[in-house]
N, CA and C of each residue as an Amber inpcrd file, in Angstrom:
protein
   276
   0.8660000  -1.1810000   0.0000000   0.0000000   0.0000000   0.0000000
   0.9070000   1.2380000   0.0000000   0.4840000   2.2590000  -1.0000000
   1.6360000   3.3490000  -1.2640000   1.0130000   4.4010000  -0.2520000
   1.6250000   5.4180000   0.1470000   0.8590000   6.2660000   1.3140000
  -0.1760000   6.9460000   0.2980000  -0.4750000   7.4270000  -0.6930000
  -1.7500000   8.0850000  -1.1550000  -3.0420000   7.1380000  -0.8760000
  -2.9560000   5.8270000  -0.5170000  -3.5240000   5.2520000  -0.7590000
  -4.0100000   4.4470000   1.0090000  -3.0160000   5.0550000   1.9790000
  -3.3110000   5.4640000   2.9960000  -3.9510000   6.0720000   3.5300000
  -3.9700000   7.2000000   2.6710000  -4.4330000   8.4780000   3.2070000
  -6.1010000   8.4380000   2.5890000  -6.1940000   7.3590000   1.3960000
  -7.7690000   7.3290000   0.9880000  -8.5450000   6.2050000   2.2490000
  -7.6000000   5.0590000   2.6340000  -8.3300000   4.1350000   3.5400000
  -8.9300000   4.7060000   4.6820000  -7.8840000   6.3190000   5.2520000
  -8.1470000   6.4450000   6.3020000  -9.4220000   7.6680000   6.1630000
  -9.3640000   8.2790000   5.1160000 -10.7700000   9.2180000   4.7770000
 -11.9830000   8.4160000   4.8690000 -11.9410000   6.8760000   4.7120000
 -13.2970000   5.8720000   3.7830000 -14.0390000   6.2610000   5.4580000
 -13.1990000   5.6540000   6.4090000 -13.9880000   6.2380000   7.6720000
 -14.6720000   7.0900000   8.0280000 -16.1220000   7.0280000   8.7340000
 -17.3610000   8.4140000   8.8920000 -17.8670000   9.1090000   7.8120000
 -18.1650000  10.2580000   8.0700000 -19.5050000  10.4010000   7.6240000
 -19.4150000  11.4670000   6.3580000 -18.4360000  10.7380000   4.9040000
 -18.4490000  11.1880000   4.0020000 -19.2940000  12.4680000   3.3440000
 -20.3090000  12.2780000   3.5920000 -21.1630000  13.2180000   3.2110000
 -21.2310000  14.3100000   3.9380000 -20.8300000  14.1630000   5.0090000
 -20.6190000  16.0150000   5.8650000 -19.1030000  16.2210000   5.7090000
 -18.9810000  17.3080000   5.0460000 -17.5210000  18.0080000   4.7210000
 -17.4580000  19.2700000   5.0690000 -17.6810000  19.8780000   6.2280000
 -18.1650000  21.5060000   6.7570000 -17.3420000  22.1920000   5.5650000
 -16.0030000  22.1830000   5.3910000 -14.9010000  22.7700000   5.3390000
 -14.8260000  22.7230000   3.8850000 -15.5070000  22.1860000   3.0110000
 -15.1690000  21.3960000   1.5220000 -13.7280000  21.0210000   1.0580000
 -13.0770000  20.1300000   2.5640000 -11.6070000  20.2730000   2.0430000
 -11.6380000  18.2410000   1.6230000 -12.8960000  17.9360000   1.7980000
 -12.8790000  16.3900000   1.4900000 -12.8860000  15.3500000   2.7370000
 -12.4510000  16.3770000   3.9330000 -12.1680000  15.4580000   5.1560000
 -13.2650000  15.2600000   6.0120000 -14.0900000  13.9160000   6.2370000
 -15.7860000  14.1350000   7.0610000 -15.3180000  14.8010000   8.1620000
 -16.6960000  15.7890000   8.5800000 -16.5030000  16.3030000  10.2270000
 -16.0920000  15.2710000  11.4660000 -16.9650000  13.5420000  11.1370000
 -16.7090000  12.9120000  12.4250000 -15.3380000  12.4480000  12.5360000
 -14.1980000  12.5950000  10.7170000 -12.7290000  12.0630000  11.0100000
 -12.3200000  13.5180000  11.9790000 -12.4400000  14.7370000  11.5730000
 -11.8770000  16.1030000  12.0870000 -12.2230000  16.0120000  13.6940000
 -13.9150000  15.8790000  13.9300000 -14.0190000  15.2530000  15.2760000
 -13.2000000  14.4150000  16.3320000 -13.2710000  13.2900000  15.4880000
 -11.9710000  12.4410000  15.9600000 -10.9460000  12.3370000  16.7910000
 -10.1900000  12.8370000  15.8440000  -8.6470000  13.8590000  16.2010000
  -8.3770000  15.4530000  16.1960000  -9.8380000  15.7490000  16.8300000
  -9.7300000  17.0390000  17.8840000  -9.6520000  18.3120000  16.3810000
  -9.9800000  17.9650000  15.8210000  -9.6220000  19.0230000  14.8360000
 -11.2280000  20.3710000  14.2710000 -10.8340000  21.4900000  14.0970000
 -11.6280000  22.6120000  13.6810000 -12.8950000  21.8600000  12.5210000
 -14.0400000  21.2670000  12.5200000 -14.7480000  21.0310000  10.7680000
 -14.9400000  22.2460000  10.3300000 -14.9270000  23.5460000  11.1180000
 -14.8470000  24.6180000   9.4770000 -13.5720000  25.1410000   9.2410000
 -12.7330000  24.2060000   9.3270000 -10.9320000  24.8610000   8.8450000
 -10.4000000  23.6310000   8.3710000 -10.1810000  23.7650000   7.0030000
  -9.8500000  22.7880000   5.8720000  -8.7850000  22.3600000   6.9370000
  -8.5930000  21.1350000   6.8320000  -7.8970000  20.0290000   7.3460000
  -6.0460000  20.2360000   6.3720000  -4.9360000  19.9030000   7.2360000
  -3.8070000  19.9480000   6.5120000  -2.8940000  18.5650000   6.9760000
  -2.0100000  18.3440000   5.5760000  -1.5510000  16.8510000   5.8410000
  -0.9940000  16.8630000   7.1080000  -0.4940000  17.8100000   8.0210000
  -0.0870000  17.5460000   8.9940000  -0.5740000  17.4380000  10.4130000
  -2.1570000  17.7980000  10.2150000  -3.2870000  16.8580000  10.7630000
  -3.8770000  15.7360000  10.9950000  -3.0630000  15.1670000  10.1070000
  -3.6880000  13.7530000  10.0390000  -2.8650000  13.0640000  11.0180000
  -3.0850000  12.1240000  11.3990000  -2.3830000  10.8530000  12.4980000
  -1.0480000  10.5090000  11.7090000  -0.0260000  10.2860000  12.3050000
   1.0210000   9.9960000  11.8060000   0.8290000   9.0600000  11.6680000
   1.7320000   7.8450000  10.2760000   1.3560000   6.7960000   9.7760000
   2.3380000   6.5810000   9.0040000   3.0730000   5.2500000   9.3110000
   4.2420000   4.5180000   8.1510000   4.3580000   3.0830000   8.5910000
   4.6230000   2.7390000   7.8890000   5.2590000   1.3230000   7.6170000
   6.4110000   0.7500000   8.3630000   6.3940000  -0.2210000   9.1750000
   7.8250000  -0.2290000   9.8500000   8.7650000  -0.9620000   8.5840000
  10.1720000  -0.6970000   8.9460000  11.1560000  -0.5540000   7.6320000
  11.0740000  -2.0020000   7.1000000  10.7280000  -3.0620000   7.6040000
  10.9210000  -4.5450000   6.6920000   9.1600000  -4.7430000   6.1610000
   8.1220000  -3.5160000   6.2230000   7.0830000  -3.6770000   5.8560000
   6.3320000  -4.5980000   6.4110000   6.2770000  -5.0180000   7.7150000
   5.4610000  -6.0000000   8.0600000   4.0850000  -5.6920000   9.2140000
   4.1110000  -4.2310000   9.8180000   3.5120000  -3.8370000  10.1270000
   3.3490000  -1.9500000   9.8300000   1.5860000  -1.8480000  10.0570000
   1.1780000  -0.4490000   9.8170000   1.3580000   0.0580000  11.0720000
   1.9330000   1.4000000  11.0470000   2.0040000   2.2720000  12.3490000
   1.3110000   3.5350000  12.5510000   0.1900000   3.5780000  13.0770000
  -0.7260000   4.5790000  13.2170000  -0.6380000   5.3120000  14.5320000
  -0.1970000   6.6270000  14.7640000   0.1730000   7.2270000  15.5450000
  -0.9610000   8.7130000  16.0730000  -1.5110000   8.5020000  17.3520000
  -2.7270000   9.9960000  17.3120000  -2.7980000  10.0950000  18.6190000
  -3.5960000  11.3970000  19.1890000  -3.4800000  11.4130000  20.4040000
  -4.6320000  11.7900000  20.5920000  -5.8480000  10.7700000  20.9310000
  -7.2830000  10.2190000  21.3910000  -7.5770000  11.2980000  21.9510000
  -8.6410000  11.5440000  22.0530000  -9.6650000  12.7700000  22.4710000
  -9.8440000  12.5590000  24.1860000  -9.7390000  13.8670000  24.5950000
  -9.9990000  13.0920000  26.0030000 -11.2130000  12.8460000  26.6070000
 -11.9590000  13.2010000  26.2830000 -13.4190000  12.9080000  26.4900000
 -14.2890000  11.4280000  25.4050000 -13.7170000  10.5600000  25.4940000
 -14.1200000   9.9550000  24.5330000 -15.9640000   8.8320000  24.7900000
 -16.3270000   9.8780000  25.5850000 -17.6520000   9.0500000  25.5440000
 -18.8860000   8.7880000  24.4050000 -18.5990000   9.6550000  23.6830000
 -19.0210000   9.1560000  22.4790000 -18.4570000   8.4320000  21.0170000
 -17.5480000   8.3240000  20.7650000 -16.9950000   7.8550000  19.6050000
 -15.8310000   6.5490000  20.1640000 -16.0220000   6.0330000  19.3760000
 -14.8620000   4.6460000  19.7320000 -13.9370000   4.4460000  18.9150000
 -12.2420000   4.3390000  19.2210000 -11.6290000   4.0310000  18.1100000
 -11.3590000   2.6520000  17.7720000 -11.7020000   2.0430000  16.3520000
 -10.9880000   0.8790000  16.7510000 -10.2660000   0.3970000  15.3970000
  -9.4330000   0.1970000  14.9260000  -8.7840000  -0.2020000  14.0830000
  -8.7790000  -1.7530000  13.5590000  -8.8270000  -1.6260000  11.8420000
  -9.4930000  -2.8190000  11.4740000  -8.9120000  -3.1610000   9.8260000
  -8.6800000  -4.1220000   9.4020000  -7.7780000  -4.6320000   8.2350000
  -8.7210000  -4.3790000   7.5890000  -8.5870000  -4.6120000   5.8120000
  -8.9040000  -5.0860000   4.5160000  -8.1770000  -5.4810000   3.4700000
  -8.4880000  -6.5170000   3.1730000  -7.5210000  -6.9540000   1.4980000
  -8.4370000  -6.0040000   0.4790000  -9.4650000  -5.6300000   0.4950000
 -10.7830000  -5.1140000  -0.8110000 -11.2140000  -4.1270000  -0.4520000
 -11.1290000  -3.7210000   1.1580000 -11.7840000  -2.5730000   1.1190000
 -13.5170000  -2.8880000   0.7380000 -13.5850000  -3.9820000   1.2250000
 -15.1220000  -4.4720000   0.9930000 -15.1410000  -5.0790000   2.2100000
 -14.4660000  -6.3900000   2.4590000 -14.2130000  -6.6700000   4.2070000
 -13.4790000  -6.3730000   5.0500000 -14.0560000  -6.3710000   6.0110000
 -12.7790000  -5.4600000   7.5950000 -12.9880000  -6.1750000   8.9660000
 -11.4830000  -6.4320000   9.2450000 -11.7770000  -7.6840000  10.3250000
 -11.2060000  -6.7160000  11.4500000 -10.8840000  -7.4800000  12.5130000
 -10.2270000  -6.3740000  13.3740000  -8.9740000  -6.8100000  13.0500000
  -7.9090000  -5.4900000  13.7160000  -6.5560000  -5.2420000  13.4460000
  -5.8030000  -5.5410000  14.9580000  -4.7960000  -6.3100000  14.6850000
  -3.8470000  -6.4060000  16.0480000  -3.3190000  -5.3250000  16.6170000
  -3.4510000  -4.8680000  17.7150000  -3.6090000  -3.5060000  18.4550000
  -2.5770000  -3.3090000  19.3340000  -1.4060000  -2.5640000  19.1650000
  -0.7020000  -2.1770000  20.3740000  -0.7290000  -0.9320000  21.3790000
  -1.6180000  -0.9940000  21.6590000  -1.4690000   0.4070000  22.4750000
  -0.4770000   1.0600000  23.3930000   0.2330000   1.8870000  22.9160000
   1.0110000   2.6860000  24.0600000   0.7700000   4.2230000  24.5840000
């Protein structure tokens, strides 16, 4: 997976159709990770994210909302992007 293509898996999440900002990014991803929905979103908003160097695991890096009683994060695979299983989770 090339990172543009990162960066589309991680948009597919919420609620496509509300874009306050018309910058493409849903309000509930901006929600999320604490971010403005009427101030276009910038790549350096997004959760940090790479590949560890022998490619064998994804590294998704963010710093959770502190109030999180409404939204849940949970991270989850696809080969198709049609099915999504859950993802092995390290939390630190």
């Amino acid at each position: 997976m090339v990172e543009n293509e990162i960066d589309n898996v991680i948009m597919i999440a919420g609620d496509a159709h509300m874009l306050g900002a018309g910058d493409g990014v849903s309000n509930l991803f901006k929600y999320a990770f604490g971010l403005d929905p009427k101030t276009p979103a910038r790549q350096s908003d997004y959760p940090m994210k790479e590949f560890t160097p022998d490619d064998s695991r994804f590294r998704m890096q963010f710093d959770a909302r502190q109030d999180p009683r409404d939204i849940e994060y949970v991270a989850e695979i696809s080969h198709d992007l049609d099915e999504w299983n859950p993802a092995d989770v390290v939390e630190v």
